[in-house]
N, C-alpha and C positions, 0 to 999 in steps of 0.2 A: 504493500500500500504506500510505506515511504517512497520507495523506488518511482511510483508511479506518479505521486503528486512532481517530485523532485523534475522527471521530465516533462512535467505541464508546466511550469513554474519555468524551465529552462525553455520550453516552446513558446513561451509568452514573451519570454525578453528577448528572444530572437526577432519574432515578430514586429515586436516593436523597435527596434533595431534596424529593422527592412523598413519601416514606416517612410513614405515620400515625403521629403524634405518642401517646405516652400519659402521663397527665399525673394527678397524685397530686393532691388539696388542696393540700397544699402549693407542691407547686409552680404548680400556677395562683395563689397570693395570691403568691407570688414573682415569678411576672412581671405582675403586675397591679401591683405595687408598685415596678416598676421602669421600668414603661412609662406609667403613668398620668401627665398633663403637669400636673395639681393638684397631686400631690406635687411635683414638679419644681418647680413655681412658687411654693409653701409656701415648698421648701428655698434660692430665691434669696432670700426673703423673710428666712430665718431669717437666711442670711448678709448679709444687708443691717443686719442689726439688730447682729452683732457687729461691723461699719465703725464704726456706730454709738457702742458702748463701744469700741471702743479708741481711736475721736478722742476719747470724753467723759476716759478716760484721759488721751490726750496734751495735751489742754487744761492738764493741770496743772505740764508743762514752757513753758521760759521760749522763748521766740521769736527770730527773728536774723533781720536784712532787711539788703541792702545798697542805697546806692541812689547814681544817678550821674546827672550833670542840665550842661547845656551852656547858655550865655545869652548871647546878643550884646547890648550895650548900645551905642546911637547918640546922638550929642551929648554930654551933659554926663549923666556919670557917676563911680561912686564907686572910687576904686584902693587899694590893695594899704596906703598911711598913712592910708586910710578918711576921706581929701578928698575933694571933688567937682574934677572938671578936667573941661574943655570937649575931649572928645577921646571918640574911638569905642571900645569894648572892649569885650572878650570874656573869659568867667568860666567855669571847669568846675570843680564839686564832683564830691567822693565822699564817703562816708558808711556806717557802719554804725551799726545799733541794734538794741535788744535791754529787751524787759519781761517780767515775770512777773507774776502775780496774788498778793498774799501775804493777802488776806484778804479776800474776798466774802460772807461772810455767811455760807460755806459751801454756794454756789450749785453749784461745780464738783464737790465729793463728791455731795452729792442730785444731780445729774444724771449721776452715774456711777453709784448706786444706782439711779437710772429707768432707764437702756439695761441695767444688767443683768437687771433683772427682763422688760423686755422682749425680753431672748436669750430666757429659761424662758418666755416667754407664747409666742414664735414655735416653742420647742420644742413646745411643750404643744402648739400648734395643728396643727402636722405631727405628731405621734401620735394626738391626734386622728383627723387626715385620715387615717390608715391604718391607724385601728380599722374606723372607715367602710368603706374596697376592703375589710380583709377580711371583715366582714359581707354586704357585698354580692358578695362571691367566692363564701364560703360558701353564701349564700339561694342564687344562680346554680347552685353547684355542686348543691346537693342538690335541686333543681328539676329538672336533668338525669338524678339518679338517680331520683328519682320518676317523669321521662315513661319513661325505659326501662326499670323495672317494669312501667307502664300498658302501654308497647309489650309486654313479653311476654306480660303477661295477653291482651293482644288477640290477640297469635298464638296463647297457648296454645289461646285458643277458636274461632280459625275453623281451628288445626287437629285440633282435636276434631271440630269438626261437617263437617270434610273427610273425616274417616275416619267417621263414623256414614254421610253421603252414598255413600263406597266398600261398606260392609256394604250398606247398602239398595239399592245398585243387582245387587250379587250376588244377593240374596233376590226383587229384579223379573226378571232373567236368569234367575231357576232357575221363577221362576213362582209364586213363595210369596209374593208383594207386587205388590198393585199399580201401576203406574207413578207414577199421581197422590201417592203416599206419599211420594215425595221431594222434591216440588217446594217444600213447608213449604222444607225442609230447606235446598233451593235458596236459595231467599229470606230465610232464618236466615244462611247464606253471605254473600250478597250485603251482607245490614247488617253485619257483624261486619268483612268485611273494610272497608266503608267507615269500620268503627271504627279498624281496625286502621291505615289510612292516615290517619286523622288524628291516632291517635297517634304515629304515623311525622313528623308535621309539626310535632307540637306538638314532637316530641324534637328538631329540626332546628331548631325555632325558639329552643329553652332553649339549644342549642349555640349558636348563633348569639347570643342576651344575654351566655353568659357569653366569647364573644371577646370581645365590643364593651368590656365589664366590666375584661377585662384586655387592653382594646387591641391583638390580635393582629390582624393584614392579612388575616386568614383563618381561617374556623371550620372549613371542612372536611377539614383536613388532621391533626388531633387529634383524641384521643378522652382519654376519663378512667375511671379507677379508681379504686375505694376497696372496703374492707373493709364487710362487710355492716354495711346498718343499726344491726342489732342491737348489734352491738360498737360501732359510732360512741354510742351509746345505753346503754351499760355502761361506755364510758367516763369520761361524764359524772356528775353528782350533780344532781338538782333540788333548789338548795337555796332555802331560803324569802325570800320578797322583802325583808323586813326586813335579813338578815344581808347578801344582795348589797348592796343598797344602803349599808347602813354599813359596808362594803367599797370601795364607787367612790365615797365622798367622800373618802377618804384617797388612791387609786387612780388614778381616772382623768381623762384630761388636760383634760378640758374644764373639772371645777373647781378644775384646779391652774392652768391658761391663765389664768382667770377670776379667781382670788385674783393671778396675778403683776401682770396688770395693773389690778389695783386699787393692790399694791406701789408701782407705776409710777406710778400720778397721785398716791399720797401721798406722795412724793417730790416730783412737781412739783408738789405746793401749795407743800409748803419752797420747793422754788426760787424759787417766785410769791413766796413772805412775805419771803425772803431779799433781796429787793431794796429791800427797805423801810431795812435796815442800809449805813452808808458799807461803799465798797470802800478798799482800798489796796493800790498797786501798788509795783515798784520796776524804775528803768529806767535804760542807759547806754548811752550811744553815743558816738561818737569820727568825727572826719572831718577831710577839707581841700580845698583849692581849689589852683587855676592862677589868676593875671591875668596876662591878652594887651592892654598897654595901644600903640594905634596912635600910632606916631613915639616911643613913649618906648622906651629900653632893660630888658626885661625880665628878671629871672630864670633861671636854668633851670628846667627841667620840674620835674626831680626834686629838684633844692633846695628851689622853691617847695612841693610838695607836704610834704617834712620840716618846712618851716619853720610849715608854715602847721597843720600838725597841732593837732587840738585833743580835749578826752575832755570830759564830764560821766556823771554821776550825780547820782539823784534818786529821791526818793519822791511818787507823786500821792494823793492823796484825793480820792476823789469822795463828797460827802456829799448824798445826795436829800430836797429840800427841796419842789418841787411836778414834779408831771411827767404833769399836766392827766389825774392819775386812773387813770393807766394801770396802777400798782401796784397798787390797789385793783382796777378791775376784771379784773386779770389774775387775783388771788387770788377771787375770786368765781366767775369761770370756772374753777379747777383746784379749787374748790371743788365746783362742781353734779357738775364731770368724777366726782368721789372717789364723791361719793354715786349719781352711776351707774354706775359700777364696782359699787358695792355691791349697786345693785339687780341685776345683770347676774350677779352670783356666786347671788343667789337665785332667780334665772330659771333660771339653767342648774342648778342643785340640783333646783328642781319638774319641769323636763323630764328630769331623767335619772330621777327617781322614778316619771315616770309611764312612762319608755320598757322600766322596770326588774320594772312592776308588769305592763302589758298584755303583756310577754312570760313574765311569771312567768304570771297566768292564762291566757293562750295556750297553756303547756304542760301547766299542768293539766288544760286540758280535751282537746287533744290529746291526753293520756297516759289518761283518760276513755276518748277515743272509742278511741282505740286498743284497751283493753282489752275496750268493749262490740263491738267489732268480731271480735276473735277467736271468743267466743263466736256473733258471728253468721254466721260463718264457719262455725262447727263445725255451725251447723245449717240451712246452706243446703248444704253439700257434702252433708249426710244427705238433705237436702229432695232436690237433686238426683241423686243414687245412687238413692231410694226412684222419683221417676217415670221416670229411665231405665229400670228396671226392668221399671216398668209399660208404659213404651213397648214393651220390648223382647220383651216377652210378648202386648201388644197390647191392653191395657186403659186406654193413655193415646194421645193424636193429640199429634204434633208439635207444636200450638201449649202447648200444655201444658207437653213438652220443652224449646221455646224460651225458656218465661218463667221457667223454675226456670234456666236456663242464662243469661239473663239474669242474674236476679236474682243470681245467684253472681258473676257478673263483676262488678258493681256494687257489693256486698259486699268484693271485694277487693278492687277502686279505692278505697271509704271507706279500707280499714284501710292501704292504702300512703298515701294521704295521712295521714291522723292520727299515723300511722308516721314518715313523713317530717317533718312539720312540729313531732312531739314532738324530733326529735334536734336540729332546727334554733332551734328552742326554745330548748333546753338550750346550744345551743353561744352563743347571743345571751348568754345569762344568765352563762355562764364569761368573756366578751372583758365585758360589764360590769361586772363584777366586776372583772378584772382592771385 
């Protein structure tokens, strides 16, 4: 009886386990953003870069080393009244020490200024990368809504011409039709549904990019949702390519990325130039020894060690006089670096103008066809009512039938695409801006 429960129990959370997922926009760029391994690897990136400033930070506190050192000496060596005696011995130091930097040029600020600016360039670069997932969530997502329009239009038509097929085989039954009269009909069937299956394939196959997109282990276990077109499409604003763009140079991350690490190499030019000026340090340390002298009488441990105590302090200057060029060309190199920072902030300016413009006109003429499409809508549905008609009274043959019922389904795939790809348009044009 346990056994028995225990596998209802186990067939229950299986089941619900298989249960079909349904999944908003949002939350597919939610988990696409949480599962994508780019971002992941961006954000070890980012945190890499603040290890970064907070050693350029701690550089600026002073240092503490201890150090401890053991030395046997054979034959004639130095003792404890710093004579030489012809005798074997043995010597342990200890020691601590301790420097600070009190003035480099101001090497150690410019280099805390460069890793901070490189925190914000690695920020910049991970907002970035997950403008990108959601653009490509979005495209994915509303590609899915586009085939399962195309999939209903297809049903709707081969179940139209399933029910004209049912009337005409009653009208051959009753003897008012010939048999041959259907067989268009038949054949009108036969393409529609192979239409219909491949819009069935296309939609299984847009499901399956937008898993891959948001890295789920499986597509068929989800489906998605959204609010009509229309309203995705009202919610928007087409606004003119000019004002986005001088929106996303204040805005978006790719030319705030781009100006941080420009920040960054002019920073490390300073550093490069700063080494041209003396450093000055300040340093103190303090230590003692043991002497182990063989056949003489030594010391105690810890007397010796008191006694033998010693401290200094001191100031160093290093002042750079030749250093076979290496100043120079390090500043010539943080030099090219600056001005290709500079040119890389106007690369990324012309590429986002032009990514800002082809989808500005992309929507315009979407929004175009969209609208010469309803119209052609309006008068292919008349076009088709008027030869049904004719068919239906017998002044039109099925092929006739087919090609205005054609032409109609064809009509309404243009306008779901133009339809579709104005709101997708539109939603590119909003995340560039932003």
């Amino acid at each position: 009886m346990n056994r028995i429960c225990f596998i209802i129990i186990l067939c229950c959370f299986s089941l619900t386990g298989m249960a079909q997922q349904t999944l908003t926009l949002e939350q597919c760029i939610e988990i696409a953003l949480e599962n994508n391994r780019n971002i992941k690897q961006q954000e070890l990136s980012r945190q890499s870069r603040e290890i970064a400033y907070n050693q350029a930070r701690a550089d600026l506190l002073p240092n503490l080393n201890a150090s401890a050192g053991q030395s046997f000496n054979f034959g004639r060596s130095i003792g404890m009244d710093n004579t030489y005696q012809n005798v074997n011995s043995s010597q342990m130091r200890f020691g601590l020490n301790s420097d600070i930097t009190i003035f480099d040029g101001l090497r150690l600020k410019r280099n805390i200024d460069a890793r901070r600016a490189d925190i914000f360039a690695s920020q910049a670069d991970l907002e970035k990368l997950q403008d990108d997932i959601i653009i490509s969530v979005s495209s994915a997502f509303l590609q899915v809504l586009l085939n399962k329009e195309l999939l209903h239009i297809a049903e709707n038509q081969t179940g139209s011409t399933k029910e004209n097929i049912a009337q005409r085989r009653k009208l051959v039954e009753e003897g008012r039709l010939a048999p041959g009269e259907i067989f268009e009909l038949e054949a009108q069937l036969a393409r529609e549904e192979m239409n219909r299956v491949q819009a069935e394939s296309n939609l299984k196959l847009a499901m399956l990019d937008l898993a891959q997109i948001m890295e789920m282990d499986r597509f068929d276990n989800f489906n998605i949702t959204a609010p009509a077109v229309e309203e995705l499409i009202n919610e928007g604003v087409l606004l003119s390519s000019a004002a986005v763009f001088e929106s996303a140079l204040v805005n978006r991350p790719e030319i705030r990325g781009a100006q941080f690490r420009l920040q960054s190499r002019e920073q490390e030019l300073l550093m490069s130039k700063s080494q041209r000026y003396p450093s000055l340090s300040f340093g103190a340390s303090m230590g003692t020894n043991y002497f182990n002298m063989s056949g003489r009488e030594n010391a105690a441990f810890g007397s010796q060690l008191r006694n033998n105590m010693s401290n200094s302090v001191g100031l160093n200057v290093r002042i750079p006089i030749f250093n076979r060029f290496q100043v120079r060309n390090n500043v010539s190199n943080a030099t090219l670096a600056v001005e290709n920072s500079r040119i890389e902030i106007d690369k990324a300016k012309n590429e986002l103008r032009k990514r800002i413009e082809q989808a500005y006109f992309n929507a315009v003429g979407a929004q175009s066809r969209w609208a010469a499409s309803k119209k052609s809508e309006t008068a292919s549905r008349e076009a088709f009512r008027f030869v049904e008609q004719k068919f239906e009274s017998g002044r039109a043959n099925s092929f006739e039938l087919s090609l205005a019922k054609t032409n109609l389904a064809q009509v309404l795939a243009e306008q779901a695409q133009a339809k579709y790809e104005f709101a997708f348009r539109i939603r590119i044009l909003e995340l560039l801006k932003d």
